[in-house]
Each structure stands twice: as C-alpha cells, then as structure tokens.
C-alpha positions as semicolon CSV with decimal commas, in nm:
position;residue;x (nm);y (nm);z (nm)
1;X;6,373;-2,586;1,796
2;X;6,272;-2,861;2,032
3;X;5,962;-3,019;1,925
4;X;5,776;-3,097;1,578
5;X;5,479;-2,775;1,636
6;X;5,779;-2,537;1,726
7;X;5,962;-2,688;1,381
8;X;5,673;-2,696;1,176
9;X;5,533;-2,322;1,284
10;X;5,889;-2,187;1,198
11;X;5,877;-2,445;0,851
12;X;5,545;-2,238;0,761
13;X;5,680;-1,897;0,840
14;X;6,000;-1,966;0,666
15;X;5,790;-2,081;0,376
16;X;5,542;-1,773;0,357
17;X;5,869;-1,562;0,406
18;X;5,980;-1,712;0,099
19;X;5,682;-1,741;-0,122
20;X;5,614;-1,314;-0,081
21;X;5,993;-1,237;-0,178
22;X;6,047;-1,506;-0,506
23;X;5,691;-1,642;-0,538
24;X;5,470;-1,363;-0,548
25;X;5,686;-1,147;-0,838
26;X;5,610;-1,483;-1,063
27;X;5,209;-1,478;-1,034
28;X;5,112;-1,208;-1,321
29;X;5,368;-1,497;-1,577
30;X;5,330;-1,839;-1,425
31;X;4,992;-1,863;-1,253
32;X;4,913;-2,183;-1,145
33;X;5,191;-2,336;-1,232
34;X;5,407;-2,514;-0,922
35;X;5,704;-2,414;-0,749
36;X;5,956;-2,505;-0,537
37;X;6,160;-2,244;-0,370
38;X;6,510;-2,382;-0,183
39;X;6,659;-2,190;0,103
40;X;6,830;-1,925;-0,064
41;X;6,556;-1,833;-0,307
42;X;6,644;-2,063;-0,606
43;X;6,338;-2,154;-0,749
44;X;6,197;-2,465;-0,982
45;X;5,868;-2,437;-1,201
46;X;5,704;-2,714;-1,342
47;X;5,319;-2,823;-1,452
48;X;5,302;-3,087;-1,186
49;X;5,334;-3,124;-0,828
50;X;5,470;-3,471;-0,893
51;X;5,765;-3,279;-1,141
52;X;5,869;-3,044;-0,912
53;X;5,853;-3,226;-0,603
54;X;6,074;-3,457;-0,769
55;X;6,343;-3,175;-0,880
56;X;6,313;-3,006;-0,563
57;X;6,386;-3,350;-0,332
58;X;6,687;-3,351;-0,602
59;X;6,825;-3,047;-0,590
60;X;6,754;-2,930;-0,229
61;X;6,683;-3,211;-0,031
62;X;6,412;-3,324;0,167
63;X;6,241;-3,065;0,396
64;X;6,455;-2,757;0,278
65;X;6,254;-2,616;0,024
66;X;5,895;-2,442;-0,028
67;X;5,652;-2,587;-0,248
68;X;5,346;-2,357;-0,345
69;X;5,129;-2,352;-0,640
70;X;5,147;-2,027;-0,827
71;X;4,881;-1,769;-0,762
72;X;4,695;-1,968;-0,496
73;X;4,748;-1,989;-0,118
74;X;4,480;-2,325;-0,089
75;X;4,873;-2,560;-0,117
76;X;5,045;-2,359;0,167
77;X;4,698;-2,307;0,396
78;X;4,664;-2,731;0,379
79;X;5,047;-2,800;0,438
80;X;5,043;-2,589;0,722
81;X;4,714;-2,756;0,900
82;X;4,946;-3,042;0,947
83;X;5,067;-2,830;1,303
C-alpha cells in the first residue's frame, strides 16, 4: 500500500471483514456493548469505548485491531469517512 486512502480503504475492508465473521455472531448476547477485534479474530468486550480502546491499544497495538460497537454500524460508517 502506498498512500494513506489506499491504507485506510483496505483498514475499512479488513475491518468489515472482521466484524461479519466474530462481530456479528455476538449481536443477539452483547448488543451495544463495544468491541475490539485484533487481527486474528481475538476479541475484547467492554461497556465503554474508552475501556476497550484502552485494552485493545494494550493487547494489539495501535492500528491492528477493529473497534465496532455491538449491533450498530453508525461507529464503523464514521471511522471510515475519515478516507
């Protein structure tokens, strides 16, 4: 990837990609909740996008995870306007 729209299209795709195969089974149990999934599909819950931000940065790293809210696709649709 050579440029920051080519990285963040690819970031967004990855991230839907992500959110249909570990995000979406979690809706009917944890809606509205937040969620960070890392690369390989681990995922973190927590109340707060200030909680799991926080574990995610942690545990993954910056810029290699997912972070979604539960049951809503308002999070992903705003973090992806950023193209």
């Amino acid at each position: 990837m050579t440029d920051l729209k080519e990285w963040l299209e690819w970031r967004a795709e990855e991230d839907r990609r992500l959110y249909e195969r570990y995000g979406k089974p979690l809706e009917e149990a944890h809606k509205g909740e937040y969620l960070a999934i890392g690369p390989e599909g681990q995922i973190i819950l927590g109340k707060s996008t200030t909680e799991v931000l926080k574990k995610a940065v942690q545990t993954f790293g910056s810029g290699n995870f997912g972070i979604f809210r539960v049951g809503y696709r308002a999070l992903e649709k705003w973090l992806s306007l950023a193209r």
